[in-house]
N, C-alpha and C positions, 0 to 999 in steps of 0.2 A: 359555770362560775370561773371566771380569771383569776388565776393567782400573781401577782404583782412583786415583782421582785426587787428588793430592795439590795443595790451589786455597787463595792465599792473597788477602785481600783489601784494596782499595786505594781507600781509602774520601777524599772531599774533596779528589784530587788534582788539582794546577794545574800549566800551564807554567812555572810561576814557586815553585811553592809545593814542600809537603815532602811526599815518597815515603815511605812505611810504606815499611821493608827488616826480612821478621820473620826472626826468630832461631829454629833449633831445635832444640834438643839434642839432640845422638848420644854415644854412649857404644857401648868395645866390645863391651860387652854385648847392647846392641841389635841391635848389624850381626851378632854372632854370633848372635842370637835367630832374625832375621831369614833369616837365610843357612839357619841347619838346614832353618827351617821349609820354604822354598823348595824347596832337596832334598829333604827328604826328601816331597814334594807332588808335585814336576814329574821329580826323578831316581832317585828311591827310595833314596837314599843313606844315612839314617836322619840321627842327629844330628852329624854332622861338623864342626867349628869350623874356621874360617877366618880367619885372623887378619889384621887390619886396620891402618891408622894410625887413632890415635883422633882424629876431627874434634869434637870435645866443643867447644864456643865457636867455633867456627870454621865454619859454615852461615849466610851470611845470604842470602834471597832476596828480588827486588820479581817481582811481576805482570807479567805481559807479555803482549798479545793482538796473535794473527796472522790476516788474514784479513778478510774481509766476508760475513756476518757476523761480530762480534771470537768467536775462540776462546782464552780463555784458559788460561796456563800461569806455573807457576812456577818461575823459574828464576835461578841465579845472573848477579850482577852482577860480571862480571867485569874489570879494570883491567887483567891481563897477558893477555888474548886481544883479537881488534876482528871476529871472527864471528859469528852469530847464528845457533845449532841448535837442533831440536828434535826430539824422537820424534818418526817417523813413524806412520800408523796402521798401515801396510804391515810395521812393525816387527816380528819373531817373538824379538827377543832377550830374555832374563831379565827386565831394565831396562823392557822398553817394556809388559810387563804388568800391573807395579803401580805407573806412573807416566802420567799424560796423554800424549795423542798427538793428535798435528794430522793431519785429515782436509781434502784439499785440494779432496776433490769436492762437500764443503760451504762453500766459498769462493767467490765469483763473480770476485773479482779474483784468483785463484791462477795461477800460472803454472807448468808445468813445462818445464825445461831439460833433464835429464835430464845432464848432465854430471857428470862423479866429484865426492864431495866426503868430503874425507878427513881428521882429524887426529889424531895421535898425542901424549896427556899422558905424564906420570912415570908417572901411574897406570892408564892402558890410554887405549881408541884406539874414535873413532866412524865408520863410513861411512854414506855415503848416496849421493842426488841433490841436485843444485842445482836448487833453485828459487824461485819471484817471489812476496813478495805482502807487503799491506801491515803494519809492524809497530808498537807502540805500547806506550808507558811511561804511565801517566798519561793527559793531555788530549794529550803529546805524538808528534807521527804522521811515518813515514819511508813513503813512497809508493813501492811497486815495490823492493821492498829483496831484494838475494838474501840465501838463508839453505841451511843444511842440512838436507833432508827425512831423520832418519837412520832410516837401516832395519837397522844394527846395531851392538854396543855391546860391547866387554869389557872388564873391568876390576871388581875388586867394591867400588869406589868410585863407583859407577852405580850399580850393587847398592842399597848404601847409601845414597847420598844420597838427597833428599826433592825433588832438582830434576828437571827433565821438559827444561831442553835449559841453554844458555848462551845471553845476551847481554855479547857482548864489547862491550869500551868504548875499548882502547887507539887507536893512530895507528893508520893504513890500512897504513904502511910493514910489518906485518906480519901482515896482511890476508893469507886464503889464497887464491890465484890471483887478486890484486889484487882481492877484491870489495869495493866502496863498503862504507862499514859504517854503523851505523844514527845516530851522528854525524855523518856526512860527508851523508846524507840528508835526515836532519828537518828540522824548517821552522825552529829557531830561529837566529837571528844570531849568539847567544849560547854555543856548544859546550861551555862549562866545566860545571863538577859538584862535587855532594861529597856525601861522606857523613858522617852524626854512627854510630856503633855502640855500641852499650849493650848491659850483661850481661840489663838488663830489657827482653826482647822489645818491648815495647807503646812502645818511647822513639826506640829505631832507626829513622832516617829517610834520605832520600834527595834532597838540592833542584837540580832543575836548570832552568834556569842558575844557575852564580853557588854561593854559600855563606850562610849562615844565619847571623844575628848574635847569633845565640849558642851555648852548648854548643861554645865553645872556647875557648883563651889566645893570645894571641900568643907566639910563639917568635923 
């Protein structure tokens, strides 16, 4: 079985400078496209529809490499989680087939912990292993950062999405089993952030530290 990688890219980025965050469109249509096809491929189920929330406008991801050598993945920027997952390669769930997966035995700097790593959305729920290695936005780098190696996924909002793990961004205070998060890690002095979001893919961006002096008003 092929795993199909879903790789965005993150082209002039600086510590200081602006993130491509690209946009992708979904529609029910798609996730039901998607869904049959799967079934009826891997369960024999023929054309069954499944019904979704529609995330139409609402997909935005930046780049993220984990690893030494970087292994890149795309994955949502998230502001209500402060964790950092990924597909594991070890992965056998739906989700980790036709999305990227981290291989930790092509990392020199990987660590495994093996310790539970568990969390529960609205919309289903991932496990794995805890484990170490270094992760990176742009030019900027968090050394020895734990994250979640996940090795399974439910929910067909995985399914669906085009992302391959999460990098959360919130305060550490809810941080799961108090891991540093990739904030609290990296080298800058600087912790703040922001993002601009555009209906035009190619505009959405991401600057951190700090905010960009333009593409907004004062409020």
């Amino acid at each position: 079985m092929n795993k199909a990688a879903a790789v965005a890219a993150l082209i002039g980025a600086t510590s200081a400078g602006r993130i491509p965050i690209i946009k992708k469109e979904l529609t029910k249509d798609m996730v039901q496209g998607q869904c049959a096809k799967l079934e009826d491929k891997f369960l024999g189920l023929g054309g069954e529809h499944v019904d979704v929330q529609d995330f139409m406008n609402a997909q935005y991801f930046v780049e993220v490499e984990i690893g030494t050598p970087p292994q890149k993945f795309t994955m949502v920027p998230d502001t209500g989680s402060s964790n950092l997952w990924v597909y594991s390669h070890s992965c056998w769930s739906i989700p980790c087939w036709i999305h990227s997966t981290f291989n930790g035995k092509k990392s020199s700097t990987y660590k495994n912990d093996g310790k539970a790593f568990d969390i529960t959305y609205g919309s289903g729920s991932i496990k794995g292993t805890l484990a170490y290695d270094n992760a990176m936005i742009g030019d900027i780098k968090a050394d020895n950062m734990g994250f979640g190696e996940i090795t399974h996924a439910s929910g067909t909002s995985f399914l669906a999405s085009k992302m391959s793990g999460i990098m959360g961004l919130a305060y550490d205070t809810i941080s799961i089993d108090g891991l540093k998060t990739w904030m609290d890690i990296n080298t800058l002095k600087d912790k703040s952030f922001s993002m601009y979001l555009h209906a035009n893919p190619s505009k959405s961006y991401m600057v951190i530290p700090g905010m960009d002096s333009e593409n907004y008003t004062t409020i």
